[in-house]
C-alpha positions as CSV (number, residue, x, y, z in Angstrom):
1,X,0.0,0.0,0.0
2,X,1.2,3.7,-0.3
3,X,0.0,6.5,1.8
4,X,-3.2,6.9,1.0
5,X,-3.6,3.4,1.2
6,X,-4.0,2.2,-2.6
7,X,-2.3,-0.9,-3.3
8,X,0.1,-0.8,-5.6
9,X,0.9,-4.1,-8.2
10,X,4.3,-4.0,-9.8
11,X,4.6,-6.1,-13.1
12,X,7.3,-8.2,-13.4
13,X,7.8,-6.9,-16.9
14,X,6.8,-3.9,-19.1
15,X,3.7,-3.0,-20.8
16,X,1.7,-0.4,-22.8
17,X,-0.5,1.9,-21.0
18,X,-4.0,-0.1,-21.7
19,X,-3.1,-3.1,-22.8
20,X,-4.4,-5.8,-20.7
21,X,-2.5,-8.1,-18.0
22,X,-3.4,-10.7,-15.8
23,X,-2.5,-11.1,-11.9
24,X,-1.5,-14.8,-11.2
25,X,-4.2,-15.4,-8.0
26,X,-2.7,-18.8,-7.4
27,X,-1.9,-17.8,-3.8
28,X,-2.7,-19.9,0.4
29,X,-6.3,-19.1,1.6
30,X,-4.3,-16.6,3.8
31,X,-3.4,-14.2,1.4
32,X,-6.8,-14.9,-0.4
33,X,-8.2,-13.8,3.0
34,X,-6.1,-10.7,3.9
35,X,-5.9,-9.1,0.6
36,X,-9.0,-10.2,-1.5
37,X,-11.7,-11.0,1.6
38,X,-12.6,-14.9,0.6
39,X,-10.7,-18.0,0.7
40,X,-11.2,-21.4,-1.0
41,X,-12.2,-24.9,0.1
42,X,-9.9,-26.7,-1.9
43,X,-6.9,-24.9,-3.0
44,X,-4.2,-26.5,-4.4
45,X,-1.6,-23.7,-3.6
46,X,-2.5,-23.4,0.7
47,X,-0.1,-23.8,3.1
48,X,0.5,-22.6,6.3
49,X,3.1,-19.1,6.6
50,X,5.5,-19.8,8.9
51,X,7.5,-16.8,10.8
52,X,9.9,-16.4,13.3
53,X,13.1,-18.2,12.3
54,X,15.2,-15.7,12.7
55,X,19.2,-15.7,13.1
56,X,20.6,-13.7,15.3
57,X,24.2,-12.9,17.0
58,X,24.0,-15.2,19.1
59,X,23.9,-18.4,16.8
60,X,26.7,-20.3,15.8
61,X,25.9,-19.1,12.3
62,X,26.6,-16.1,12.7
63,X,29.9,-16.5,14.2
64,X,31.1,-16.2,10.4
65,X,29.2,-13.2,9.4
66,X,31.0,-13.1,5.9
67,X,30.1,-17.0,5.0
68,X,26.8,-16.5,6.7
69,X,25.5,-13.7,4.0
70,X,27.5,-15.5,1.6
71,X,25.3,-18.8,2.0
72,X,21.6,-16.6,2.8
73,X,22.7,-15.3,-0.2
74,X,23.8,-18.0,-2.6
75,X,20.1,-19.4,-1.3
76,X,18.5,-16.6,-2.1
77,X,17.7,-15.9,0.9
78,X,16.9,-11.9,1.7
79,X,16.3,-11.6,5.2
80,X,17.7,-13.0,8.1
81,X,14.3,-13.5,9.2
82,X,12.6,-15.2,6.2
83,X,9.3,-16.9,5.9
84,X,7.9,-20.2,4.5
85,X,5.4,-22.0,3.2
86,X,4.7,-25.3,4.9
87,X,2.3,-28.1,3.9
88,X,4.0,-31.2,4.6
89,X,7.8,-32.5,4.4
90,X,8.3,-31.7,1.0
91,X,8.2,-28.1,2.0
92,X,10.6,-28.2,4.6
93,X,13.5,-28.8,2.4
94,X,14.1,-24.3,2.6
95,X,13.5,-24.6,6.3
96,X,16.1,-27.0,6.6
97,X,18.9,-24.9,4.2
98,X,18.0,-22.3,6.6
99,X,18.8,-23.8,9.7
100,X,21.7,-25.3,8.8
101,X,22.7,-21.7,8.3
102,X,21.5,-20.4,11.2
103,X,23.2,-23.1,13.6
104,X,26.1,-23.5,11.7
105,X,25.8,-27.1,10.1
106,X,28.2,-28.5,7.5
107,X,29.7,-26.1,4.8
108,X,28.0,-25.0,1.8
109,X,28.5,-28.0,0.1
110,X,25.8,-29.5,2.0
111,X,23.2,-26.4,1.7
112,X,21.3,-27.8,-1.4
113,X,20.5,-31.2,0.3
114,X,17.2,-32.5,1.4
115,X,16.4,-33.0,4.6
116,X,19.2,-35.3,6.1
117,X,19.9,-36.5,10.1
118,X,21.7,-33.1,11.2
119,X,19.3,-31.1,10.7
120,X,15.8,-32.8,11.3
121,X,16.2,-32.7,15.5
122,X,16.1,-28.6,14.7
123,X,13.2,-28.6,12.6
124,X,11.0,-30.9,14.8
125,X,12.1,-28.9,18.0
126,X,11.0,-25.6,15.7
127,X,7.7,-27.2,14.7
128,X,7.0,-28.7,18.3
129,X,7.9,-24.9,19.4
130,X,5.2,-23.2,16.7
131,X,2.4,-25.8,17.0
132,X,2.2,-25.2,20.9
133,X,1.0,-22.2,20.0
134,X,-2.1,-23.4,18.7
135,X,-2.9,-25.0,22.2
136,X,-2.0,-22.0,24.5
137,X,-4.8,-20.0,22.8
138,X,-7.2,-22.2,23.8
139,X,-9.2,-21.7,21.2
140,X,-13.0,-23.3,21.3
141,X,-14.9,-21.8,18.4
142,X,-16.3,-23.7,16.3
143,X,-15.6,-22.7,12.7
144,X,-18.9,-24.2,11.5
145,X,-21.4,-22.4,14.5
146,X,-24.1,-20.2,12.6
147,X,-23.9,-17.4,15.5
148,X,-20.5,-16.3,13.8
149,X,-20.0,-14.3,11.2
150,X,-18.5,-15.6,8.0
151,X,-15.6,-13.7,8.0
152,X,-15.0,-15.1,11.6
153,X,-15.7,-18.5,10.4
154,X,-13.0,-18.3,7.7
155,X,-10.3,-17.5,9.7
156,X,-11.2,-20.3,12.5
157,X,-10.6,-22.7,9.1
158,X,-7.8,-21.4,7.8
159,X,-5.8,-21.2,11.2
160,X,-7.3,-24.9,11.8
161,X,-5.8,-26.3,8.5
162,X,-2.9,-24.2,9.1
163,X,-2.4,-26.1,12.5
164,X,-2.6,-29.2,10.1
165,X,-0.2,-28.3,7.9
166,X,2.1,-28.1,10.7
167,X,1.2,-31.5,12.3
168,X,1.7,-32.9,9.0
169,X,4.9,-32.1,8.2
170,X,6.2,-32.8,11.7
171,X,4.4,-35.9,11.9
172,X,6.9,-36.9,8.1
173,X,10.1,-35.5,9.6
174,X,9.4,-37.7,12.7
């Protein structure tokens, strides 16, 4: 958004002024939801966002500050606080370049490997840590009830298949 809050859609390439262009919407039900006001039953593209994995000075990774930003960047990684899309354990293979980065695992030789044995015990501890989250809110609506509102509803499904998206890919890694 700018400041007077129009959004603003940059085009990943050039085009006349008129001509007609299309705007991919093959996005999770959470950006459906946030930006567009819906979401969709089945959509193939959903996962769950996942924040928070951050690296900071006091991980091993960052001991080497040069080789750190030289790896993030080799990944093409942007942030030392990146985010992710999860779904299952296919989609933890970034997670796990990521914190082999941020703990200092193995050499960059070994950043473009799947998920291996030194770094799964970090990304079940990290996905243990973020699903706990789910039970400390104690949530007890029920995303189906009639006396809530359908916006309300919506967002009671999408964090609930969000919390499955977690539980399913810690449930592969284990």
């Amino acid at each position: 958004m700018d400041e007077s809050n129009r959004v603003i859609t940059k085009a990943p390439l050039s085009f006349r002024a008129g001509e007609q262009i299309f705007e991919n919407y093959g996005q999770p039900n959470h950006i459906y939801f946030t930006y567009h006001g819906f979401s969709l039953e089945s959509n193939s593209y959903d996962c769950a966002r996942w924040t928070g994995l951050v690296i900071n000075s006091q991980d091993k990774g960052y001991q080497n500050i040069t080789d750190m930003r030289l790896r993030l960047s080799r990944l093409d990684f942007t942030s030392l606080s990146p985010s992710f899309c999860i779904r299952d354990g296919s989609s933890l293979n970034r997670v796990a370049q990521f914190l082999r980065i941020k703990y200092g695992l193995h050499s960059e030789e070994y950043d473009d490997s799947p998920l291996t044995g030194d770094v799964i015990p970090y990304i079940q501890r990290h996905l243990q840590e973020r699903l706990r989250r789910y039970t400390l809110t104690k949530r007890t609506l029920d995303h189906n009830e009639s006396r809530y509102a359908n916006a309300i509803k919506t967002m009671i499904a999408i964090v609930e298949k969000e919390k499955h998206y977690f539980e399913t890919a810690l449930n592969e890694v284990s």
